[in-house]
PAVO-401511 format. One record per residue (C-alpha): x, y, z; residue number from 0. Coordinates in steps of 0.1 Angstrom, whole numbers, plus 2048, in hexadecimal, padded with zeros to 3 digits. Example, Ala and Ser with C-alpha at 12.3 -4.5 7.8 and 13.67 -1.06 7.14 Angstrom:
BEGIN
    X    Y    Z  vodo
  87B  7D3  84E     0
  889  7F5  847     1
# end
This chain:
BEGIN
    X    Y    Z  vodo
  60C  239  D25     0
  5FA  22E  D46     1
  609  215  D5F     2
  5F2  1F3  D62     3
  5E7  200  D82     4
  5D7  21D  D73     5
  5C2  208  D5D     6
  5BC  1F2  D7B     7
  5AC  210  D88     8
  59A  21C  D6C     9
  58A  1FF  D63    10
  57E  1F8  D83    11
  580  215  D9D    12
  57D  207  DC4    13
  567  220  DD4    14
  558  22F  DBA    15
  52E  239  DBF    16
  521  255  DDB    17
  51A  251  DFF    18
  4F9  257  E10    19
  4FE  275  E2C    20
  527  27A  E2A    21
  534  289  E46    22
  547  29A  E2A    23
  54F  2A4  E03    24
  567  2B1  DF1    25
  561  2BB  DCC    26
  57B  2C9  DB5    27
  581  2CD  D8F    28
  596  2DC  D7B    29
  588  2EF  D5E    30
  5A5  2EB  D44    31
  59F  2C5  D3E    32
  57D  2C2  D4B    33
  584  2AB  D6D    34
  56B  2AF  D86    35
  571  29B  DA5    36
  55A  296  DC1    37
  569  280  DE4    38
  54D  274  DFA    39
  559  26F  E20    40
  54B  25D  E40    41
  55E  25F  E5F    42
  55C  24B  E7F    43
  560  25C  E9F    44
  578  24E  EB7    45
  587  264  ED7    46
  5AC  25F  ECA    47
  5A8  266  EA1    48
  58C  26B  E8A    49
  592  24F  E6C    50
  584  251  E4C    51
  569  233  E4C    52
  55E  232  E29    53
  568  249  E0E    54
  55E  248  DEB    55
  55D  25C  DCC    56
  553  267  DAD    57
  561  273  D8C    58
  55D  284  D6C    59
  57E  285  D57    60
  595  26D  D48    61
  5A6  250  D53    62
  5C1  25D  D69    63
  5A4  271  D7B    64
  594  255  D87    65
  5AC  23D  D89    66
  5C1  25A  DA3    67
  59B  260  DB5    68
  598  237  DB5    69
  5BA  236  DC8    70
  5B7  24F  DDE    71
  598  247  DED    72
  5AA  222  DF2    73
  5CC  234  E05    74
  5B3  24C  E19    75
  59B  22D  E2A    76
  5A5  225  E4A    77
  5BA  23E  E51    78
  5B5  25A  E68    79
  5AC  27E  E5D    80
  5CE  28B  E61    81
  5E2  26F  E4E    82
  5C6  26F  E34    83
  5CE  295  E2B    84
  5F0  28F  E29    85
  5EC  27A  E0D    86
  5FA  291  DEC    87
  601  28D  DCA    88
  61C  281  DC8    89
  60E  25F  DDD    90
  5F5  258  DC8    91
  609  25C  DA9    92
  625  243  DBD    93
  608  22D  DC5    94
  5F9  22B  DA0    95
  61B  21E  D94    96
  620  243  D84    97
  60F  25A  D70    98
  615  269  D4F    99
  623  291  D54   100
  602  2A0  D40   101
  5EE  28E  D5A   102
  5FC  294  D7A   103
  5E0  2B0  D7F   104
  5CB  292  D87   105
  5DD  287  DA9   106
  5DA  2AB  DB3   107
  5B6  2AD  DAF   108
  5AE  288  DC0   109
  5C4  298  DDB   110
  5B1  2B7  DDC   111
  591  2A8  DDF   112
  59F  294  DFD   113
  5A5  2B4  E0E   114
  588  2C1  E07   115
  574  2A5  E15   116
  589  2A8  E32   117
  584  2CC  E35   118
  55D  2CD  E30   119
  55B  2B2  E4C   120
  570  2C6  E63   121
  55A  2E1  E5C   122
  53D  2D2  E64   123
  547  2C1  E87   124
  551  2E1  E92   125
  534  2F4  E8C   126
  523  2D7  E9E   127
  533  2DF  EBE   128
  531  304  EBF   129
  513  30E  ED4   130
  503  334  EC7   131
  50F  353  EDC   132
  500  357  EFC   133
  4F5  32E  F07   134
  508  31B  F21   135
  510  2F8  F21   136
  4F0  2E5  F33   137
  501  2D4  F51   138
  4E6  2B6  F5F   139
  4DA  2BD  F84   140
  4DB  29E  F9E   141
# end
């Protein structure tokens, strides 16, 4: 039914645990087989791309949930934000060796989540460089 890979996965996830102040998180689940996904992101600044530092994840649902959250968070490090959501369905399933038909839900949500990380930290840096109404930028005096 599952490929080894996905048992690889399973039985020991890379990434799996929370990070300590993520730059940002993206939780999904879906309520018809109980998977509830949450992706942990931290993102290094740099003045060409922001890259996903350290990622990791975690999962409540059966073995194709966290075997697709354990190998998404593995495609997504090191790569930059806009490469990183990119990454579908379809590439995790690829990259898992397959998944069975009933279970393909799975790579959507570790996908998802992925987005949503992305997302949330885009959010946030952006309402980090908005000033409120009515300041000016401070200019330093020589």
């Amino acid at each position: 039914m599952y490929s080894n890979l996905v048992l690889k996965h399973f039985t020991n996830p890379k990434n799996q645990g929370r990070l300590k102040n993520p730059d940002g998180v993206g939780m999904v689940g879906n309520p018809a087989c109980g998977d509830i996904m949450t992706v942990y992101i931290k993102v290094k600044h740099s003045k060409e791309k922001d890259v996903i530092s350290d990622i990791k994840f975690e999962t409540l649902g059966c073995a194709a949930a966290i075997a697709t959250s354990s190998m998404v968070t593995q495609m997504a490090k090191g790569k930059n934000l806009h490469d990183a959501e990119r990454i579908s369905r379809g590439d995790i399933a690829d990259s898992l060796e397959g998944l069975p038909p009933a279970k393909m839900h799975c790579s959507n949500l570790a996908a998802d989540a992925l987005k949503r990380a992305i997302e949330d930290f885009r959010s946030k840096s952006s309402k980090k460089t908005r000033r409120p109404a009515g300041t000016k930028k401070r200019t330093r005096r020589r």
